[in-house]
C-alpha positions in Angstrom: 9.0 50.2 -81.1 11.5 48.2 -82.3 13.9 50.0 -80.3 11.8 48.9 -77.3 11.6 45.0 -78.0 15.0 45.2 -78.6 15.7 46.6 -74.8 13.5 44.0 -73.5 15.1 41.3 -75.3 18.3 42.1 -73.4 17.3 42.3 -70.5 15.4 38.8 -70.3 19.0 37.6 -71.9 20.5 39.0 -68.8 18.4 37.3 -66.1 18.3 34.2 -68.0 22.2 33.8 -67.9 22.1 34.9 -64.2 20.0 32.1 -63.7 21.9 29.6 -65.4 24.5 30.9 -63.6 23.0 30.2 -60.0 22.2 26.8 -61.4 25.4 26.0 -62.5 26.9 26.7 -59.0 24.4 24.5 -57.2 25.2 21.4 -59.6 28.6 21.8 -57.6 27.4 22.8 -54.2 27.8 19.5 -51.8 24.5 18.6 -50.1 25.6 18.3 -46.7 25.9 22.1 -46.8 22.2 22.7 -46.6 21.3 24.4 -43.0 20.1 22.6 -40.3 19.2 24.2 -36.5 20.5 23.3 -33.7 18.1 20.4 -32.6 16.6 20.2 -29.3 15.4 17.6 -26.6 13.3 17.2 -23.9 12.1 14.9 -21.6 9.4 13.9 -20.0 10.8 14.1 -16.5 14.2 15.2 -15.2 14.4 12.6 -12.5 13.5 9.3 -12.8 13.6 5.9 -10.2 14.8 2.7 -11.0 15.3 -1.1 -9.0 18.8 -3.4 -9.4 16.9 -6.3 -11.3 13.7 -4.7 -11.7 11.4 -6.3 -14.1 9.2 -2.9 -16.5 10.9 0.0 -14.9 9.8 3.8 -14.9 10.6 4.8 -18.9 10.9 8.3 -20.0 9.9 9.7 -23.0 12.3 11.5 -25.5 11.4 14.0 -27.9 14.0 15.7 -30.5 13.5 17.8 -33.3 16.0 19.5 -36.0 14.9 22.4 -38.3 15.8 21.7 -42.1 15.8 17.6 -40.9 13.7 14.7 -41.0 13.2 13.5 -37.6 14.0 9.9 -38.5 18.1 11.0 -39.1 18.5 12.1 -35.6 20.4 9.7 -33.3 19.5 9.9 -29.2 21.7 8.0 -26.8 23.4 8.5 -23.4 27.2 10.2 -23.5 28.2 10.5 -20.6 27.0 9.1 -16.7 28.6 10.9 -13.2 29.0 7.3 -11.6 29.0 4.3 -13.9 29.0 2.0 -11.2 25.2 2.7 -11.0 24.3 2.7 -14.6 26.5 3.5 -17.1 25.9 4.9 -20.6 26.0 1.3 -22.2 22.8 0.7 -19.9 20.9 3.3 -21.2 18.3 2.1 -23.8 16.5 4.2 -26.3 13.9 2.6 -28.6 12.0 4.3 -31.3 13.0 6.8 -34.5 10.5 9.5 -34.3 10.1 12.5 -33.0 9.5 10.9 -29.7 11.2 8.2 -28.0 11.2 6.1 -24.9 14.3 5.7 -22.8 15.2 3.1 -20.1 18.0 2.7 -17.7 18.8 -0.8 -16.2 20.5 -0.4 -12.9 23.5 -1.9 -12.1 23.8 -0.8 -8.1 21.8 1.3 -5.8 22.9 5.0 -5.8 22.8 8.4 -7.6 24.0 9.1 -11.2 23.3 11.7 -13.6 22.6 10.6 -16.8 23.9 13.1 -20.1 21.8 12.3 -22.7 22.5 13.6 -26.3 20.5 13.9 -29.9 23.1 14.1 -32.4 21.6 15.7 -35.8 22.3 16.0 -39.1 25.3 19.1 -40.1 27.1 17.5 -37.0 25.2 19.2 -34.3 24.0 18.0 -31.1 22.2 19.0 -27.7 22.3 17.6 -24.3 19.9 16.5 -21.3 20.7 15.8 -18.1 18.6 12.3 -16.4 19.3 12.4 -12.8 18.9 8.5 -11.9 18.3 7.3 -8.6 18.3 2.9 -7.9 17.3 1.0 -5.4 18.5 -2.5 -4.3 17.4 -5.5 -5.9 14.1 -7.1 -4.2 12.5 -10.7 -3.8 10.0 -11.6 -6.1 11.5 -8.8 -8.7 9.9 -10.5 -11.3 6.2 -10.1 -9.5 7.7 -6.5 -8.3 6.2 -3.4 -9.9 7.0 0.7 -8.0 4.3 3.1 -7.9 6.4 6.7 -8.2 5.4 9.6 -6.6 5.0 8.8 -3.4 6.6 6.8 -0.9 3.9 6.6 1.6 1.1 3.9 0.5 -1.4 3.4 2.7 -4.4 2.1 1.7 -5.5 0.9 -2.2 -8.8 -0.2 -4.2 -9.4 -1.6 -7.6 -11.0 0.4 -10.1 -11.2 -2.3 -13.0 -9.3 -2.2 -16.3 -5.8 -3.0 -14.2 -5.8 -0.4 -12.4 -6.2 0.7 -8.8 -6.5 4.0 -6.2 -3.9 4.2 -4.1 -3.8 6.9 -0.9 -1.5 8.5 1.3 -0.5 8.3 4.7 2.0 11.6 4.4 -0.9 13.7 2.2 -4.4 14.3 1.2 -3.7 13.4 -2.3 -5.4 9.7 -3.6 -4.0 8.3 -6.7 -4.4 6.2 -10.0 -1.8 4.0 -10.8 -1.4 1.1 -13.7 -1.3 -2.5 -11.3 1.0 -3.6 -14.0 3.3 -1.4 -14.8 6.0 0.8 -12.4 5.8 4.5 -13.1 4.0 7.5 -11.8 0.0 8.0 -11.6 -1.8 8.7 -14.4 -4.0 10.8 -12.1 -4.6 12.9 -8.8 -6.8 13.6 -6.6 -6.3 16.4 -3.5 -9.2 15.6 -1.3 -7.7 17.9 1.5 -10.1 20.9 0.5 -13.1 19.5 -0.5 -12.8 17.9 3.0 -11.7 21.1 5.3 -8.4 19.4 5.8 -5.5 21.4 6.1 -3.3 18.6 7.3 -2.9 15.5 6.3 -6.0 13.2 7.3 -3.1 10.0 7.9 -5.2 8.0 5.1 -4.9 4.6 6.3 -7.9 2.3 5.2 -10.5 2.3 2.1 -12.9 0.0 1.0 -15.5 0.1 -1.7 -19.4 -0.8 -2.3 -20.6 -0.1 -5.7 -19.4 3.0 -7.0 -19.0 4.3 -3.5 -15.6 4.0 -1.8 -15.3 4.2 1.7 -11.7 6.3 3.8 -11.1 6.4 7.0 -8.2 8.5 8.9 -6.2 6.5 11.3 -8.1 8.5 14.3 -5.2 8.5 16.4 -3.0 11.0 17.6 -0.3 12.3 15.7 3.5 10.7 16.1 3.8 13.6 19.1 1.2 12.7 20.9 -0.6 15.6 19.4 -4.3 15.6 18.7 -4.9 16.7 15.2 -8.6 16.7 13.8 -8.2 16.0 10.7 -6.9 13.0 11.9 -10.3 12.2 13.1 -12.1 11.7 9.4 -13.7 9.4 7.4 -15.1 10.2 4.2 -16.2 9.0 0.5 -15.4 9.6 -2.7 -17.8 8.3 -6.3 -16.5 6.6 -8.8 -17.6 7.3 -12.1 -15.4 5.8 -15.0 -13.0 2.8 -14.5 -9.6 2.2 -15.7 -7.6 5.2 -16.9 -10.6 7.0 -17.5 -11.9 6.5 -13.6 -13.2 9.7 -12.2 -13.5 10.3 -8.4 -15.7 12.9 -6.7 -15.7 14.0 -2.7 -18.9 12.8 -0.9 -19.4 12.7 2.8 -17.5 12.9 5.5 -18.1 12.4 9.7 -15.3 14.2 12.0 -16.4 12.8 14.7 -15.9 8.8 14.8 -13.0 8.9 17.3 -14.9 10.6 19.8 -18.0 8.1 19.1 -15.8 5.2 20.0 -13.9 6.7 22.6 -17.5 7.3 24.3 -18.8 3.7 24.1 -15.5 2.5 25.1 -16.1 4.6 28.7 -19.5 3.4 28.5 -18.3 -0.1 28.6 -15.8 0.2 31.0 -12.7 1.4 29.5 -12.6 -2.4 27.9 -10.1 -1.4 25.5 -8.4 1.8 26.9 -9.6 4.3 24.1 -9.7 7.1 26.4 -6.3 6.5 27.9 -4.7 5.9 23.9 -6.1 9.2 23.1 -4.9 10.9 25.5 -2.5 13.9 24.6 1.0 12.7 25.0 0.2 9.2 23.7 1.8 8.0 21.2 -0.3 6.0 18.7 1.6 3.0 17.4 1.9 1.5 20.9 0.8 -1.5 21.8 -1.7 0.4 24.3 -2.6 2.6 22.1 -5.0 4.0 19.6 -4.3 3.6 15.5 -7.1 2.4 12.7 -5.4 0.6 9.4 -7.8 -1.0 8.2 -11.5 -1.2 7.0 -13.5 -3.3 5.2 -17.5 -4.3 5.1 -19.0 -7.1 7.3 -19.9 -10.4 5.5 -23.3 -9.6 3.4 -23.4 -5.8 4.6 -23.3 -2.4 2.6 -24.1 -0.9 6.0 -21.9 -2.8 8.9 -18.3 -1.9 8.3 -14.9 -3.6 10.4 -12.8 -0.7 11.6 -9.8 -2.8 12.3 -7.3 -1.8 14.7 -3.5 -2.1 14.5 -3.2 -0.4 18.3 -4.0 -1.6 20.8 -3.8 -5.2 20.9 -6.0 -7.0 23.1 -4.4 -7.4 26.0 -1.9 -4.6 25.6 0.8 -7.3 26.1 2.7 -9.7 23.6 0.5 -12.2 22.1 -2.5 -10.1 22.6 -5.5 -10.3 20.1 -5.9 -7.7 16.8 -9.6 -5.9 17.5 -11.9 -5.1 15.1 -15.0 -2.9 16.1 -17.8 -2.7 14.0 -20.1 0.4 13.3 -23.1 -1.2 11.9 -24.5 2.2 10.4 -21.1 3.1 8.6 -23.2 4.1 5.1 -24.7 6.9 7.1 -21.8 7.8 9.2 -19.2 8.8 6.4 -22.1 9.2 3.6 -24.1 11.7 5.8 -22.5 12.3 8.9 -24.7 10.1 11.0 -23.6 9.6 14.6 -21.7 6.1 15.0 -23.5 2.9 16.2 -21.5 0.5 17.7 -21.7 -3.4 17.4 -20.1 -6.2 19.1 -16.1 -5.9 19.6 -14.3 -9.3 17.7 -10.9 -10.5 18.9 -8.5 -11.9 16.2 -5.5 -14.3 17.7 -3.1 -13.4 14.4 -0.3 -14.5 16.4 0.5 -11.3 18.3 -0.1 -9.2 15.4 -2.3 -6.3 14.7 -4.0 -5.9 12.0 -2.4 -3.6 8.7 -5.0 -4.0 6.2 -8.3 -6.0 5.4 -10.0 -6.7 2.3 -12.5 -9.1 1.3 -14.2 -10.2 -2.2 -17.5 -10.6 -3.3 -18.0 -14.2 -2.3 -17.1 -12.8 1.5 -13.9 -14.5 1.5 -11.4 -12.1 3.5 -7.9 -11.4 3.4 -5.7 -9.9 6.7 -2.5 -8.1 6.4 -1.4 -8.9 10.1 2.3 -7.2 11.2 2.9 -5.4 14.2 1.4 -2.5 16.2 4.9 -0.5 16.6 6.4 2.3 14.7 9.5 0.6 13.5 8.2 -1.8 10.9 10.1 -2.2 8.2 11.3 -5.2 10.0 8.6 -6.1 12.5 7.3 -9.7 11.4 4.2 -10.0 8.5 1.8 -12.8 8.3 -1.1 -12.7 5.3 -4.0 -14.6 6.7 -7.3 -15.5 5.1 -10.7 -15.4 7.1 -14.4 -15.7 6.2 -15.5 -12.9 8.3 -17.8 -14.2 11.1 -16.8 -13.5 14.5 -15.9 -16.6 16.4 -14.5 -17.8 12.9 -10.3 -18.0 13.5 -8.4 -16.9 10.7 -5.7 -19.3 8.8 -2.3 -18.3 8.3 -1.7 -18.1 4.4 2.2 -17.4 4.9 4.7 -15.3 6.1 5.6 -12.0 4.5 8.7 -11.3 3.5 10.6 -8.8 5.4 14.1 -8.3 4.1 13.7 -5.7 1.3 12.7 -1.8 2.3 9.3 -0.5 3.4 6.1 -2.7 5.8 3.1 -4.2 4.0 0.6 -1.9 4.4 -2.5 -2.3 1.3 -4.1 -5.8 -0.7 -5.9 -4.4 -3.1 -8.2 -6.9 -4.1 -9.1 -10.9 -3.0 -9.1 -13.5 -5.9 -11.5 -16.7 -5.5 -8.8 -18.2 -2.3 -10.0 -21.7 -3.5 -9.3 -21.1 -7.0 -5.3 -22.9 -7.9 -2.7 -20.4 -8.1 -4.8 -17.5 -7.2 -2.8 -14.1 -6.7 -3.2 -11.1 -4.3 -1.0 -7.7 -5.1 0.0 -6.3 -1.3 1.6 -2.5 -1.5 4.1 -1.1 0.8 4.8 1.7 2.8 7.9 2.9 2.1 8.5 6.3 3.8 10.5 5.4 6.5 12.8 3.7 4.5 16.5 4.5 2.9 15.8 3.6 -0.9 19.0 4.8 -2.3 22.1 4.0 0.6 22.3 7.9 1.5 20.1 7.5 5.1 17.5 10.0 3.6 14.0 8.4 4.2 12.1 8.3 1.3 9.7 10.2 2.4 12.2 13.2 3.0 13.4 12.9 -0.7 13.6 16.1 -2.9 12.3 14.8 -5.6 8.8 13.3 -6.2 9.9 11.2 -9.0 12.4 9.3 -6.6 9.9 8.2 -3.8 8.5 5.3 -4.5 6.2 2.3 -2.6 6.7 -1.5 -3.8 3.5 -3.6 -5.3 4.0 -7.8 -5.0 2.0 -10.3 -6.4 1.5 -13.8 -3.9 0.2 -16.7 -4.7 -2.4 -17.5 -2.2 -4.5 -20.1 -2.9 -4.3 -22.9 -0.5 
């Protein structure tokens, strides 16, 4: 027994001076030779658009990690850029010290860079991220200048409360939800092409809303061949449930068959307005002959007599012609139900020898006219925003002139303030797909990457 203790003894002796031991060579161990990982970073996109002077620009959002590190000793900053002339790694901005961050790059010219961004960690170690950067040229009004992302191709837009609005596609089938204050990319999507039959693109041009219903039509027209495509020829709703960022929308109706309804009581009328002869195949439709819808909106007082307005032909088909507007008094049915169209009496706009682009009134039936001009090449055609209360006979007033010097034609107002109320705003959207953003002569349209096409929102003052 006492043998025994005796061996046991010795042996906790042992492992106690082994441990005293290991302790001893920690006290001198230094403490930056702990182990740390490599860290790593991502982003939230690899591509991101910017503006020369822009005022809130797309951001992206940074997130680094380190095994063996609190996140707060990691460093994130740009190392290196391929063409500091556009932005250089002194413009790169990088706010926050967690595990996410958000990044911004002020431009300094338009053009292409790629953008190294680097998290340096503790032990010395780093990783890298590569930002490719695209800018576009400084604008007027940058400071009332926000860019929806995504798309370069806005065509029609409504409000959905809570600053924020639906925005559609001439180019796709896809309707979008973007923040009215803030550039960036759309917090949501909506591919309306397959609840609708529509394997190519319906050429989204105008939208209006009653109650939680909001009202599309296609342009109608042909195609920019000449071609007749019949998904073309489509108007349709959607329901909104929801507002804000949390808005919700959900395919209705829909009525194929409006072109061919109008181009009937045209010929029953007397070819008045040529719709037969602008539908023609071989005719183009952004002529001033011939057949294109860009706007729609509701008659003054009506959920049920809707404005398709025209932005070809002008009336005469000759410079200084009229903008026409064409009612369908049973609209509700036609694109809620299908219902064959019913056509009211034609109204004649003199806008000064422009067509009309866009059309949107408020609740007090006070209406707002994007005017600008029926041909194809409009990013520098003249714009004109005039104001109108709807009745026919009723001449619109000219509110101003559009600017027309920066990229892309005014295409979408949103919504109408109170026009008698001072300093009252309006936000117009462009269409920017024809246009060369970024000084390469690629349309923006044609760009590879999503995240680079962009359309332009403006504030105006428009209150008399």
């Amino acid at each position: 027994m006492l043998h025994q203790l005796s061996l046991r003894n010795r042996r906790a002796a042992t492992a106690a001076a082994g441990v005293l031991a290991l302790a001893a060579v920690g006290i001198n161990t230094p403490a930056d030779a702990a182990t740390y990982g490599t860290p790593t970073i991502t982003l939230s996109a690899a591509y991101l658009s910017g503006a020369v002077g822009a005022t809130g620009d797309p951001v992206v959002t940074v997130t680094v990690a380190q095994s063996g590190a609190d996140v707060t000793a990691l460093g994130v900053a740009a190392s290196a850029s391929s063409k500091s002339s556009v932005a250089g790694t002194g413009d790169v901005t990088v706010t926050g010290n967690g595990a996410t961050r958000q990044l911004a790059v002020a431009a300094h010219a338009r053009g292409y860079t790629d953008l190294t961004i680097k998290v340096t960690g503790l032990g010395g170690k780093t990783a890298t991220k590569t930002l490719h950067y695209a800018a576009s040229a400084a604008v007027q009004n940058s400071a009332d200048t926000r860019y929806l992302t995504g798309s370069s191709d806005a065509s029609a837009a409504v409000d959905v409360g809570g600053g924020y609005a639906v925005v559609s596609d001439d180019e796709s089938n896809t309707l979008r939800l973007y923040s009215r204050s803030a550039s960036g990319a759309p917090v949501k999507s909506w591919d309306v092409g397959s609840a609708l039959g529509a394997d190519k693109e319906i050429d989204i041009e105008g939208a209006t809303r009653v109650g939680n219903t909001i009202y599309w039509t296609g342009s109608l027209g042909n195609n920019k061949d000449g071609e007749y495509k019949s998904d073309r020829n489509t108007v349709f709703t959607t329901t909104v449930t929801g507002s804000g960022a949390a808005t919700q929308l959900t395919v209705g109706g829909s009525y194929k068959k409006l072109r061919d309804d109008l181009v009937a009581w045209d010929k029953a009328n007397g070819n008045r307005y040529g719709f037969a002869a602008g539908t023609a195949s071989g005719q183009v439709p952004k002529q001033i002959d011939g057949f294109n819808i860009e706007g729609l909106e509701f008659a003054p007082g009506s959920t049920t007599t809707a404005y398709l307005c025209f932005r070809a032909p002008l009336v005469p088909p000759s410079e200084g012609g009229k903008a026409l507007i064409v009612p369908v008094t049973n609209f509700d049915k036609v694109a809620g139900s299908g219902a064959k169209a019913v056509i009211g009496t034609p109204i004649e706009l003199d806008l000064g020898g422009l067509s009309i682009r866009d059309i949107r009134k408020n609740a007090a039936d006070q209406y707002l006219i994007v005017a600008g001009s029926w041909a194809a090449d409009d990013n520098s055609d003249p714009y004109a925003l005039y104001s109108w209360d709807g009745v026919a006979g009723h001449a619109p007033v000219k509110r101003a002139d559009l600017p027309t010097a920066d990229p892309g034609g005014w295409e979408a107002v949103v919504d109408v303030p109170d026009l008698t109320a001072p300093g009252a705003r309006a936000q117009l959207i462009t269409d920017a797909g024809s246009a060369d953003l970024y000084g390469d002569g690629t349309e923006a349209k044609d760009l590879d990457h999503a995240e680079w096409k962009k359309s332009r929102s403006v504030w105006f003052t428009v209150s008399s």
